[in-house]
ROVO-414651 format. One record per residue: x, y, z of N, C-alpha, C in turn; residue number from 0. Coordinates in pm, whole numbers. Example, Ala and Ser with C-alpha at 12.3 -4.5 7.8 and 13.67 -1.06 7.14 Angstrom:
2
<<1319; -569; 780>; <1230; -450; 780>; <1320; -330; 780>; 0>
<<1285; -225; 708>; <1367; -106; 714>; <1290; 3; 787>; 1>
// end
This chain:
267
<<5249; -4744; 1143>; <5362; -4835; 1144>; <5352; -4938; 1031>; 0>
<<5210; -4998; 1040>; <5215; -5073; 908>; <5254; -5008; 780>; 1>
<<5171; -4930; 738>; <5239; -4816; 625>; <5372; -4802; 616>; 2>
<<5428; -4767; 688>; <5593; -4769; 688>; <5646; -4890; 647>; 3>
<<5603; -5012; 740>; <5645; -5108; 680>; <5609; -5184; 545>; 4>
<<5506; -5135; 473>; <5449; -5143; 338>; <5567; -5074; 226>; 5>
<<5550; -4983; 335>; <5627; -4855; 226>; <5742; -4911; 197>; 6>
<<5842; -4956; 279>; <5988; -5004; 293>; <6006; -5142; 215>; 7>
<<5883; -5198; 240>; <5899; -5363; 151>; <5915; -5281; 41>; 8>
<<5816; -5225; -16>; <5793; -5218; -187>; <5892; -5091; -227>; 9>
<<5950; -5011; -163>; <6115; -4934; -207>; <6193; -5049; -215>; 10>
<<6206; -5108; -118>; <6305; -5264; -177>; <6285; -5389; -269>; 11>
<<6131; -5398; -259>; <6081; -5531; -349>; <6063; -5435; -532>; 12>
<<6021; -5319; -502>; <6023; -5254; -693>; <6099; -5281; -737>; 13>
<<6252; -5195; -657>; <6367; -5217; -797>; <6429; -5359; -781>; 14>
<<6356; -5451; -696>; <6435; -5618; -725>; <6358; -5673; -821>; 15>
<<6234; -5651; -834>; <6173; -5659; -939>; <6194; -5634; -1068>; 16>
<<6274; -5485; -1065>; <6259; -5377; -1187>; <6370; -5499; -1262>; 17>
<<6489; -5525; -1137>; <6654; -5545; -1175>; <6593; -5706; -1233>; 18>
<<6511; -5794; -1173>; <6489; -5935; -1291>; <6439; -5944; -1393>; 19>
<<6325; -5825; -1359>; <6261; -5851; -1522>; <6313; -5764; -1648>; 20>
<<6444; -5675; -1587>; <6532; -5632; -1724>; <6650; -5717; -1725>; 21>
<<6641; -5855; -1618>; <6761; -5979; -1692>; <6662; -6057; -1741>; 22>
<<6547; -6076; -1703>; <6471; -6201; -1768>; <6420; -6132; -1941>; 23>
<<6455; -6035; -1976>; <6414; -5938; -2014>; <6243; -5961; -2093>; 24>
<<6169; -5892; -2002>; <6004; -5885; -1915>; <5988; -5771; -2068>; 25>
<<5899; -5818; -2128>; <5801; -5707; -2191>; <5724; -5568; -2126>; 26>
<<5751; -5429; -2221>; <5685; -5333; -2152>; <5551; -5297; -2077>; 27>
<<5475; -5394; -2112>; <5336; -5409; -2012>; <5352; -5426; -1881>; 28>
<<5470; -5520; -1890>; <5450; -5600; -1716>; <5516; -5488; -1638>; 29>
<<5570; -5394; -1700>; <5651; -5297; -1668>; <5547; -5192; -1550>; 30>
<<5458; -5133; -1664>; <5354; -5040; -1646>; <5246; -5134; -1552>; 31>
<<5219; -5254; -1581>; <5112; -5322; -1464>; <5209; -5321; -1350>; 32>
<<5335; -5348; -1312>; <5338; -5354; -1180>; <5408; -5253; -1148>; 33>
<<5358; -5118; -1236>; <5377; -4974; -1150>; <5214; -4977; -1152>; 34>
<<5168; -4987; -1175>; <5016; -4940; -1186>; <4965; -5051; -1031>; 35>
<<5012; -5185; -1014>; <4946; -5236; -911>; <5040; -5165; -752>; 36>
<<5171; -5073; -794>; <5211; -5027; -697>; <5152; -4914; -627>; 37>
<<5107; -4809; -768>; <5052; -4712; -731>; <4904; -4769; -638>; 38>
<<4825; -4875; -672>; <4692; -4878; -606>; <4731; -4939; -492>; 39>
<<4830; -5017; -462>; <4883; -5059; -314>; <4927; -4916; -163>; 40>
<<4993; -4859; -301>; <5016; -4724; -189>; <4888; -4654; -194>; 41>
<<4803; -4639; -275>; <4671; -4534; -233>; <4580; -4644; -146>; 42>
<<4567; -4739; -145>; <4518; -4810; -52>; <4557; -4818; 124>; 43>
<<4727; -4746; 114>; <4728; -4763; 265>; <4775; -4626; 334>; 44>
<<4825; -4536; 195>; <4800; -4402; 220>; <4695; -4274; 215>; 45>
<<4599; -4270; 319>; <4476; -4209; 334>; <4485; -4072; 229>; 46>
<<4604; -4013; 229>; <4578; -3860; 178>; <4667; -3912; 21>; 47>
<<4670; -4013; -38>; <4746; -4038; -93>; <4599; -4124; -191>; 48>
<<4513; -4205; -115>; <4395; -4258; -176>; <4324; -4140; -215>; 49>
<<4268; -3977; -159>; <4190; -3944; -201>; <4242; -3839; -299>; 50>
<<4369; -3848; -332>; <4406; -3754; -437>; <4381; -3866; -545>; 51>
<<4445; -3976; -577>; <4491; -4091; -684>; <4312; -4134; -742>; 52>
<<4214; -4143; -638>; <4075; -4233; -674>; <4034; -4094; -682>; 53>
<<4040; -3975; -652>; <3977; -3833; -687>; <4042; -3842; -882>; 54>
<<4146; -3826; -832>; <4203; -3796; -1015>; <4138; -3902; -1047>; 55>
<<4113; -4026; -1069>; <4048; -4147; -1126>; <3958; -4101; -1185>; 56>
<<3865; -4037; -1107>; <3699; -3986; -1079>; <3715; -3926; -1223>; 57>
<<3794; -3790; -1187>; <3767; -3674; -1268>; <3858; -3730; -1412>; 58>
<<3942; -3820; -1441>; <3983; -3832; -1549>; <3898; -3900; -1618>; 59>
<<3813; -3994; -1539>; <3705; -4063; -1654>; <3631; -3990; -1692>; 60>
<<3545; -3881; -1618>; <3440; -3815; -1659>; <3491; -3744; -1775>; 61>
<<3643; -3698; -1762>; <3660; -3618; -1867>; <3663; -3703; -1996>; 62>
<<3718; -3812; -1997>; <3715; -3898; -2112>; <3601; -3946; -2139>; 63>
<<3436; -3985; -2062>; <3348; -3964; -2132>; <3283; -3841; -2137>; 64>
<<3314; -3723; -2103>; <3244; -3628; -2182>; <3315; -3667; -2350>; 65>
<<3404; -3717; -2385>; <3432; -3695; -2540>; <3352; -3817; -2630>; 66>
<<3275; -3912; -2558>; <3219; -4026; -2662>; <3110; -3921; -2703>; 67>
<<3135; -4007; -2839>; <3024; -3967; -2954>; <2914; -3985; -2864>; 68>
<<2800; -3937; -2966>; <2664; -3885; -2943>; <2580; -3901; -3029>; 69>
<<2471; -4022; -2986>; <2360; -4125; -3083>; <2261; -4019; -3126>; 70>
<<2210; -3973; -3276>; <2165; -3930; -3303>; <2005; -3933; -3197>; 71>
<<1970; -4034; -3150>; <1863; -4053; -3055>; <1855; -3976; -2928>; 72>
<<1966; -3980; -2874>; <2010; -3882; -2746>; <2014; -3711; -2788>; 73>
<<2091; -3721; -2895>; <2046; -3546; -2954>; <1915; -3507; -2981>; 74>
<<1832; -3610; -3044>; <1694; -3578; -3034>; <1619; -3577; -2854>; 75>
<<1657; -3657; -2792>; <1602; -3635; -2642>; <1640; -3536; -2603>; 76>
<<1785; -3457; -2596>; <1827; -3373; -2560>; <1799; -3212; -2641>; 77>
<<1747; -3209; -2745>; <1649; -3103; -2805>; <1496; -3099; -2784>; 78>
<<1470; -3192; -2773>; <1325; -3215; -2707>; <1301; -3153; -2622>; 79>
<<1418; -3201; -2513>; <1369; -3116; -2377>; <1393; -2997; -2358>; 80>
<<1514; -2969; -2427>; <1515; -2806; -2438>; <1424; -2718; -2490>; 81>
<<1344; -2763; -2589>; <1236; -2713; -2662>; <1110; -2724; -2497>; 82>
<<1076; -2829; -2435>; <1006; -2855; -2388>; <1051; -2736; -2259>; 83>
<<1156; -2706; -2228>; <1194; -2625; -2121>; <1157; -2482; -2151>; 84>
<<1199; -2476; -2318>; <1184; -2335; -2379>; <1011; -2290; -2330>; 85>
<<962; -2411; -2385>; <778; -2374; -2410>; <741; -2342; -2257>; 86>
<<799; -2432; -2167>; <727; -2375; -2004>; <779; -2263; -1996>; 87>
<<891; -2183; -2032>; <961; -2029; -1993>; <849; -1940; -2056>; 88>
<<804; -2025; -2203>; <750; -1890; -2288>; <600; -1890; -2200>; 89>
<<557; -2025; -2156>; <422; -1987; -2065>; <394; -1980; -1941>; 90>
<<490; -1952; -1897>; <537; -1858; -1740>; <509; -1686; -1796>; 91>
<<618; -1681; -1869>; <607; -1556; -1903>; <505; -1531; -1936>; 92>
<<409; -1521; -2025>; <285; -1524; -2084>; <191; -1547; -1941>; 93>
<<181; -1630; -1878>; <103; -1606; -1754>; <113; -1480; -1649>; 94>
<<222; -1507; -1648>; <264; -1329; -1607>; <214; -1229; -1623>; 95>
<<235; -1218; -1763>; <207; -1083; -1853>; <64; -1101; -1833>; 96>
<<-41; -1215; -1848>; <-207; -1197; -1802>; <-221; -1170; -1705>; 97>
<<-128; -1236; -1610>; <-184; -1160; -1460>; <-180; -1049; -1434>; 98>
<<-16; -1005; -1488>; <-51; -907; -1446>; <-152; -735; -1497>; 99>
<<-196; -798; -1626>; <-285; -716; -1661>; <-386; -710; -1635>; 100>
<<-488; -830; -1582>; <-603; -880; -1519>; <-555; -795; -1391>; 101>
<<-449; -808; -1299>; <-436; -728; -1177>; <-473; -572; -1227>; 102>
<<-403; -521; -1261>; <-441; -378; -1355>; <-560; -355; -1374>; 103>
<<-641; -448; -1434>; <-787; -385; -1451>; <-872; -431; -1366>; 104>
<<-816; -532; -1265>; <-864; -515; -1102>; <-887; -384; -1075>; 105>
<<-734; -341; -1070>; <-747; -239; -935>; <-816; -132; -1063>; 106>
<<-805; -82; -1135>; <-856; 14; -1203>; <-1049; 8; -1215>; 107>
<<-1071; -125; -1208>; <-1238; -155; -1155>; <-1273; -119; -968>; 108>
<<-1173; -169; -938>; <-1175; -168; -785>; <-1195; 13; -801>; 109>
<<-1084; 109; -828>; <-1075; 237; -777>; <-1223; 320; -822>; 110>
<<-1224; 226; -970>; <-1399; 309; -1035>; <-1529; 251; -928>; 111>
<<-1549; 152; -877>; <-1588; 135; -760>; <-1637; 184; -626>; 112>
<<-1509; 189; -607>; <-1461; 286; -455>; <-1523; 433; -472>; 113>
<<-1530; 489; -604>; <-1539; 631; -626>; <-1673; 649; -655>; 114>
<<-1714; 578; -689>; <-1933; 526; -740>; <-1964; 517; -576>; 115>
<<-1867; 440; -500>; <-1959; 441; -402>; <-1951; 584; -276>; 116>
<<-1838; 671; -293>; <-1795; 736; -214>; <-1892; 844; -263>; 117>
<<-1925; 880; -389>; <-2016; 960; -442>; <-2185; 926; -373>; 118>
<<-2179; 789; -406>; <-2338; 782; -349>; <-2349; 779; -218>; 119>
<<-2252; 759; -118>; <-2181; 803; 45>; <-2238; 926; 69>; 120>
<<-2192; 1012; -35>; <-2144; 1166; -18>; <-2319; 1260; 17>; 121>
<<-2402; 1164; -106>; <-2534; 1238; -195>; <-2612; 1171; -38>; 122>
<<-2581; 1032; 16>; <-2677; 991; 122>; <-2682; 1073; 237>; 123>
<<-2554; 1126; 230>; <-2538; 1190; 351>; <-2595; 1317; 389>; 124>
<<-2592; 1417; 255>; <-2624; 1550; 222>; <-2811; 1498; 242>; 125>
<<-2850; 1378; 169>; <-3003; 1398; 191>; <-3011; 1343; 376>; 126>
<<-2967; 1290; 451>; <-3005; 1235; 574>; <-2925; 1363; 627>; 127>
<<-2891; 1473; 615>; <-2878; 1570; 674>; <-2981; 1639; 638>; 128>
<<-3038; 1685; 546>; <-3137; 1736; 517>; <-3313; 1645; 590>; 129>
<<-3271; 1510; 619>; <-3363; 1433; 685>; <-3366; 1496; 786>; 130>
<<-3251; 1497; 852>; <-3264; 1507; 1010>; <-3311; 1636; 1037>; 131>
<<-3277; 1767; 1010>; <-3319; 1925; 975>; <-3465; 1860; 992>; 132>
<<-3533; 1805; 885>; <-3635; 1778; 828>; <-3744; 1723; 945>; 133>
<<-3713; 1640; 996>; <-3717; 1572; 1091>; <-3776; 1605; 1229>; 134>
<<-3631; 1748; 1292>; <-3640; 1780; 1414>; <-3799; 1895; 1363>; 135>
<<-3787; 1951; 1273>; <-3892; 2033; 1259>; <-4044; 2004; 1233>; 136>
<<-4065; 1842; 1245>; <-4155; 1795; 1241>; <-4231; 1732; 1079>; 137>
<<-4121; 1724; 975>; <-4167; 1672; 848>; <-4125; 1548; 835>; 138>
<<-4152; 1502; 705>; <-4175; 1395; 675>; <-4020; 1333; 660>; 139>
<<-3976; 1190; 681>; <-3822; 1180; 577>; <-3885; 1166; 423>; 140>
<<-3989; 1145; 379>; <-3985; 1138; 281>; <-4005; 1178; 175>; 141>
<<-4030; 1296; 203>; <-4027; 1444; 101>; <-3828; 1491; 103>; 142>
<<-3801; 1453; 248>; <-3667; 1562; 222>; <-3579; 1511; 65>; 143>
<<-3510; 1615; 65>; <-3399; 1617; -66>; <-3511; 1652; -212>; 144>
<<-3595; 1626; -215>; <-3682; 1620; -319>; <-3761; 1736; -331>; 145>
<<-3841; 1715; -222>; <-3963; 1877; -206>; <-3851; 1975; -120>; 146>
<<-3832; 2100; -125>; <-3796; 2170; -50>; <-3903; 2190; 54>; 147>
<<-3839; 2198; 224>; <-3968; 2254; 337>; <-4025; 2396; 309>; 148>
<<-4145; 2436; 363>; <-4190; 2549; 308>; <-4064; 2657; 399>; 149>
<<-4071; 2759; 414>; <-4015; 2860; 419>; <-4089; 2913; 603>; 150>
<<-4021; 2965; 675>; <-4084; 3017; 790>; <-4163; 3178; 763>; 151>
<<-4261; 3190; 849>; <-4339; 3338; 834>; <-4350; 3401; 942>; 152>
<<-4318; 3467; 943>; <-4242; 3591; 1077>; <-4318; 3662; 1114>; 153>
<<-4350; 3727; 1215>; <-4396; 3877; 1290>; <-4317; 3863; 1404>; 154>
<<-4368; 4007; 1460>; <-4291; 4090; 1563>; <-4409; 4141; 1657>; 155>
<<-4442; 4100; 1770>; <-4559; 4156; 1851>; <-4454; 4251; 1982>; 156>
<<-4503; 4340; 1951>; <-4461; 4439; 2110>; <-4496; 4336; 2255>; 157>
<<-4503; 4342; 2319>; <-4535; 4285; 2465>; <-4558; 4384; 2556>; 158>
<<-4436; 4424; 2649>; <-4442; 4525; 2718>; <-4332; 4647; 2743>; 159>
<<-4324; 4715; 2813>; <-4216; 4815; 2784>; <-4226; 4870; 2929>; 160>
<<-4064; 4924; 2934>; <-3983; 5012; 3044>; <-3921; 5090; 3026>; 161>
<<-3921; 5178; 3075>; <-3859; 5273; 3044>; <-3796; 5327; 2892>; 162>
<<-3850; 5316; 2791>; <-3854; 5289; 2659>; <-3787; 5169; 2606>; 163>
<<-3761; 5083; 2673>; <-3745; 4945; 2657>; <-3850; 4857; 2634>; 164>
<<-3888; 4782; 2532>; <-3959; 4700; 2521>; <-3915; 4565; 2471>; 165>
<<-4030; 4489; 2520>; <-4011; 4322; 2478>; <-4103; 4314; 2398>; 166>
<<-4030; 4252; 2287>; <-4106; 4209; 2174>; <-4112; 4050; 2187>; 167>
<<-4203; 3971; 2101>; <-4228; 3846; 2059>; <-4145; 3801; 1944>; 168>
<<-4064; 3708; 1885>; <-4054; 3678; 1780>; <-4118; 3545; 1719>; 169>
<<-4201; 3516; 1621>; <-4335; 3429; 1578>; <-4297; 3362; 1447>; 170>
<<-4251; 3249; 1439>; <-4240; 3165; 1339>; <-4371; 3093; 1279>; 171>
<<-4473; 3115; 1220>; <-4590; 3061; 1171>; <-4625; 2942; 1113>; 172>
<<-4506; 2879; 1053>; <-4552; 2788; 960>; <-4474; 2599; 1006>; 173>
<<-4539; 2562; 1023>; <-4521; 2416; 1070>; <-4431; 2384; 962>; 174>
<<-4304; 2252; 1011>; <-4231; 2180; 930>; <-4128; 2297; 884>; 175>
<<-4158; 2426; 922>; <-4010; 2473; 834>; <-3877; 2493; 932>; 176>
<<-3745; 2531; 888>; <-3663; 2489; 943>; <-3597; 2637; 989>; 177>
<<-3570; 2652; 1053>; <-3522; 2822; 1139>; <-3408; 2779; 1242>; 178>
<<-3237; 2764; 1185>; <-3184; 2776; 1287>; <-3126; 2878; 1270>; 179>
<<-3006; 2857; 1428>; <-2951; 3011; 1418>; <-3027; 3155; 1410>; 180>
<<-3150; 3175; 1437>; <-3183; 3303; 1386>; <-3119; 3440; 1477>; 181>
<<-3138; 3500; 1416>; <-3079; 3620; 1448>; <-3159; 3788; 1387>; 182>
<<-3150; 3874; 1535>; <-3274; 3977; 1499>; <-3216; 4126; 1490>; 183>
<<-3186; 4202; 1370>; <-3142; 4311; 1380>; <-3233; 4428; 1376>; 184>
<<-3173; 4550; 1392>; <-3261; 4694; 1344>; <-3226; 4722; 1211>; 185>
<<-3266; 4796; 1147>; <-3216; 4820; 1035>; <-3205; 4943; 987>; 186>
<<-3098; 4987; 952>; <-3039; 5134; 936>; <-3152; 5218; 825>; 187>
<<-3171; 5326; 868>; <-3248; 5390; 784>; <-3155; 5476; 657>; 188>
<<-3050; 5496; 676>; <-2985; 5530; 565>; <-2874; 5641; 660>; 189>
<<-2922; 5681; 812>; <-2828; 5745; 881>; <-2763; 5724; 1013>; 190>
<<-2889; 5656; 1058>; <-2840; 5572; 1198>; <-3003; 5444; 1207>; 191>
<<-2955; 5369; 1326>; <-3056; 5256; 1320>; <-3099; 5314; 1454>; 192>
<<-3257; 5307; 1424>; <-3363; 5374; 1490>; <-3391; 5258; 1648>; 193>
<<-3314; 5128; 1631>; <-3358; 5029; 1674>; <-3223; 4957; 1760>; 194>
<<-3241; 4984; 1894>; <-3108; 4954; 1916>; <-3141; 4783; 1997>; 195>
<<-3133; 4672; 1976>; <-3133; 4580; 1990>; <-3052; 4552; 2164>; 196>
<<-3102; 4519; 2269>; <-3069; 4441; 2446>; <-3035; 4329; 2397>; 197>
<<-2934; 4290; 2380>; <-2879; 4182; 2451>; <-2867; 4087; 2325>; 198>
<<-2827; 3956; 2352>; <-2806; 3879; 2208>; <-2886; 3890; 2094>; 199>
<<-3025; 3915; 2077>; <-3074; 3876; 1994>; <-3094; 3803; 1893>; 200>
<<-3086; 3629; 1968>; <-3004; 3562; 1892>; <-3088; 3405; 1938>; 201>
<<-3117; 3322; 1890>; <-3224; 3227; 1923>; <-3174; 3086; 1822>; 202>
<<-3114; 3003; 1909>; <-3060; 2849; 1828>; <-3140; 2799; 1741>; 203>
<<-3284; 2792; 1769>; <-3407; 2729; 1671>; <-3498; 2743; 1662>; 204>
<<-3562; 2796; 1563>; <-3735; 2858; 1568>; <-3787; 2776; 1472>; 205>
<<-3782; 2645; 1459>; <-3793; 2539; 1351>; <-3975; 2568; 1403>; 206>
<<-4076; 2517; 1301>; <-4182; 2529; 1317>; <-4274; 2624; 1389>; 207>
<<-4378; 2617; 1437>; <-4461; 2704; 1525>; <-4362; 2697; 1665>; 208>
<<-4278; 2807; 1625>; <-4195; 2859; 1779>; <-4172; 3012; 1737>; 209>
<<-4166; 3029; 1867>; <-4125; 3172; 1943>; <-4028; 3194; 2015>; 210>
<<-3975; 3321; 2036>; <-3850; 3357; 2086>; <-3848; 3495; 2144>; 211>
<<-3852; 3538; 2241>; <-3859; 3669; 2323>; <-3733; 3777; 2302>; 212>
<<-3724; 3886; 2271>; <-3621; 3963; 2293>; <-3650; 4115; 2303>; 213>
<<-3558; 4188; 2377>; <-3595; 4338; 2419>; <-3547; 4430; 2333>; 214>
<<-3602; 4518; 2295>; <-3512; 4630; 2221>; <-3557; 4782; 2202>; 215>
<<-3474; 4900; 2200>; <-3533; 4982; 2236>; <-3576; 5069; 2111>; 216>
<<-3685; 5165; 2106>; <-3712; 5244; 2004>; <-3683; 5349; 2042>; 217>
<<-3582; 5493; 1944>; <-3638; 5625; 1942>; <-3754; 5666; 1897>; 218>
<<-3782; 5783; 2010>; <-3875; 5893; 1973>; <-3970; 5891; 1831>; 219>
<<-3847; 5869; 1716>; <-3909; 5892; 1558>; <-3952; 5776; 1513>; 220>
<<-3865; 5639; 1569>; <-3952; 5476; 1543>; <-4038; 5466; 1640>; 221>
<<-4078; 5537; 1754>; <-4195; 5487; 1810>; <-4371; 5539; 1764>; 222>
<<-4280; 5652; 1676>; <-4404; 5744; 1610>; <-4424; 5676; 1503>; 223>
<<-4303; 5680; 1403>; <-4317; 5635; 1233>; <-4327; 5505; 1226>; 224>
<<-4243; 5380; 1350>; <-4223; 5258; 1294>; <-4077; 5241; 1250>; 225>
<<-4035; 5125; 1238>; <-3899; 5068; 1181>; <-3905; 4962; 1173>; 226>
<<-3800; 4915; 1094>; <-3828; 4733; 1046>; <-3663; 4668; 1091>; 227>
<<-3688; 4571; 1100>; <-3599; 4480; 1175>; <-3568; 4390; 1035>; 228>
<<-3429; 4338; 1074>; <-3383; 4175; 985>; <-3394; 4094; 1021>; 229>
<<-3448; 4014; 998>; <-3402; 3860; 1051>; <-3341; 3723; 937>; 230>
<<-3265; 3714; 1045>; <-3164; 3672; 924>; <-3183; 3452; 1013>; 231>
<<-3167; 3354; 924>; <-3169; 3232; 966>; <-3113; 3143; 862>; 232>
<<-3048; 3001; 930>; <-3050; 2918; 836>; <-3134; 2809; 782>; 233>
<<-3179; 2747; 674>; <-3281; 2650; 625>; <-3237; 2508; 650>; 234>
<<-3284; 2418; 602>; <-3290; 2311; 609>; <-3162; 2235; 549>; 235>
<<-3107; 2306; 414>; <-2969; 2278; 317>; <-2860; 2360; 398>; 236>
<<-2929; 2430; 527>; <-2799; 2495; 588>; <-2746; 2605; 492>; 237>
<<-2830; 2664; 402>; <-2799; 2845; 347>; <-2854; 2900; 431>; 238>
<<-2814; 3049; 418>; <-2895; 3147; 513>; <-2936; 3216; 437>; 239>
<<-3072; 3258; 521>; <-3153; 3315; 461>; <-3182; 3422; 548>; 240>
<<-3290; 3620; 466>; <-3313; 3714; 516>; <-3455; 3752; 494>; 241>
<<-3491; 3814; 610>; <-3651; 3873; 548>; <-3625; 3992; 678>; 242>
<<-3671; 4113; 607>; <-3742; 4229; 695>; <-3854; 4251; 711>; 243>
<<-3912; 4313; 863>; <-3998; 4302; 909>; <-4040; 4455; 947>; 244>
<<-4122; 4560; 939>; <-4174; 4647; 1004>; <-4274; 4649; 1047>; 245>
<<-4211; 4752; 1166>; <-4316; 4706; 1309>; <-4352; 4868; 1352>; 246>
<<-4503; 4882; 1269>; <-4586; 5009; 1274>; <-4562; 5139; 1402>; 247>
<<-4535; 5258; 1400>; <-4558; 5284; 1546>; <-4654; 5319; 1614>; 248>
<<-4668; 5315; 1726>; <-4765; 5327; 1842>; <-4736; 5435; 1910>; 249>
<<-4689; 5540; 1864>; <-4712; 5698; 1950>; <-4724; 5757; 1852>; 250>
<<-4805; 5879; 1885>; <-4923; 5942; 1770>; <-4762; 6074; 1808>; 251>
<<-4729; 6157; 1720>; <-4648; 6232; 1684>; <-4696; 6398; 1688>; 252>
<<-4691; 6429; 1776>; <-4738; 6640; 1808>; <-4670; 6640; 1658>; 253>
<<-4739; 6783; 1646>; <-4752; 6866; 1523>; <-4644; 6972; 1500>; 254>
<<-4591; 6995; 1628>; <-4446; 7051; 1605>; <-4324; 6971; 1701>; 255>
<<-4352; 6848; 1675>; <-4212; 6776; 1720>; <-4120; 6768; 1548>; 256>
<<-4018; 6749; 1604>; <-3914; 6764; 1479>; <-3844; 6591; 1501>; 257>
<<-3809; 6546; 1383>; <-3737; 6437; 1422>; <-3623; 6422; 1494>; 258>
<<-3601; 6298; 1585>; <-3446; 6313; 1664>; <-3405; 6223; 1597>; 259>
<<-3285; 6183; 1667>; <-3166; 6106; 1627>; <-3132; 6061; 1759>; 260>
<<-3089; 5909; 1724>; <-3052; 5850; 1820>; <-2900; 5861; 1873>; 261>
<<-2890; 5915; 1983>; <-2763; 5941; 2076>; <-2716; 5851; 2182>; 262>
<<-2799; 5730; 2165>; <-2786; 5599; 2293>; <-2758; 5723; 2419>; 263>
<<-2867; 5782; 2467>; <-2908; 5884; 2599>; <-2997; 5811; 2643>; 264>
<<-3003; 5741; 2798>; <-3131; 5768; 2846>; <-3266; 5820; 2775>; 265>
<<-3356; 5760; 2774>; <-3503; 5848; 2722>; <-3558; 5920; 2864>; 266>
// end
């Protein structure tokens, strides 16, 4: 309401104004000052009317000093710092570029590292496997990987027999050596195997002075002539290894027996 009534004085008080001071006849200043003190009367009591009029104010000065000259002193401050802004960009960058090459020959030390040690991982492991072999068979750890264990030494003792079935002994001789897995065959004479092997013939560990029992039967012509067996095992590095064995015979052979051949028949 006040506004209104602001508004209404000064529509009626301007042009009584305008109409004396073009009889008194008023110079063009007083003209423009009391439009200029009208305009700040109405932005003073018109809210949306103040922030357009003191907004344009704002932005017309700034624009009129962006155009004042420029003190040779201020152009020098104002290249300075740009220079000074330039030099921190160029040693950002440059820090960068070290890091990240120092990172690079991190990880490229790191991976040569990792691979030195996975190798000497690899070699510890192969000798503490060879320890433990070493070990259960009664040697030293501190020969393994270095000295090879000696080698096992074999025979074959008959025991007893049935019905042409016999039990043999199997005899590992030599202390500290390593005999797993072994395993006991006949061995083919070039037409059939004289030696027919009961049952697994087959023994988890003959590591050192051990023995191992198994049955097997002879023909007629290996109980006269003899036949030799395989035995086959693994060492200490876990290769396998073979040695044959013949085992003499013990029936004296008539003078007109002829050789047989084995037919897996009853004897």
């Amino acid at each position: 309401m006040i506004g209104g009534g602001v508004i209404a004085l000064l529509v009626w008080a301007v042009p009584a104004l305008i109409g004396a001071a073009t009889a008194a006849k008023v110079p063009l200043w007083v003209y423009v000052g009391v439009g200029l003190i009208s305009l700040v009367a109405l932005s003073v009591i018109i809210r949306r009317w103040r922030r357009i009029a003191w907004g344009g104010l704002r932005r017309g000065l700034r624009w009129l000093w962006s155009w004042h000259p420029v003190s040779s002193r201020r152009l020098d401050r104002a290249t300075a710092h740009a220079a000074r802004q330039r030099h921190g960009l160029e040693t950002l960058h440059n820090n960068l570029a070290e890091a990240q090459q120092g990172a690079s020959v991190s990880l490229a030390l790191t991976v040569t590292d990792l691979t030195s040690r996975l190798e000497a991982l690899e070699q510890k492991s192969r000798s503490l496997d060879a320890s433990i072999w070493g070990m259960q068979a009664g040697a030293a750890p501190a020969t393994m990987g270095a000295i090879p264990l000696p080698q096992p030494r074999w025979t074959i003792k008959q025991e007893l027999w049935d019905k042409s079935e016999y039990d043999f002994t199997l005899t590992n001789h030599v202390p500290r050596s390593v005999a797993r897995e072994v395993r006991v065959e006949g061995v083919d004479n070039g037409r059939y195997s004289p030696i027919t092997i009961l049952g697994a013939g087959h023994f988890e560990d003959l590591s050192g002075e051990n023995s191992g029992a198994f049955r097997a039967r002879f023909d007629p012509d290996a109980r006269s002539d003899g036949a030799s067996f395989t035995i086959s095992w693994y060492d200490e590095a876990g290769e396998q290894r073979w040695e044959q064995l013949f085992v003499p015979g013990w029936v004296a052979r008539p003078a007109h027996q002829q050789p047989t051949y084995n037919d897996e028949t009853p004897f």
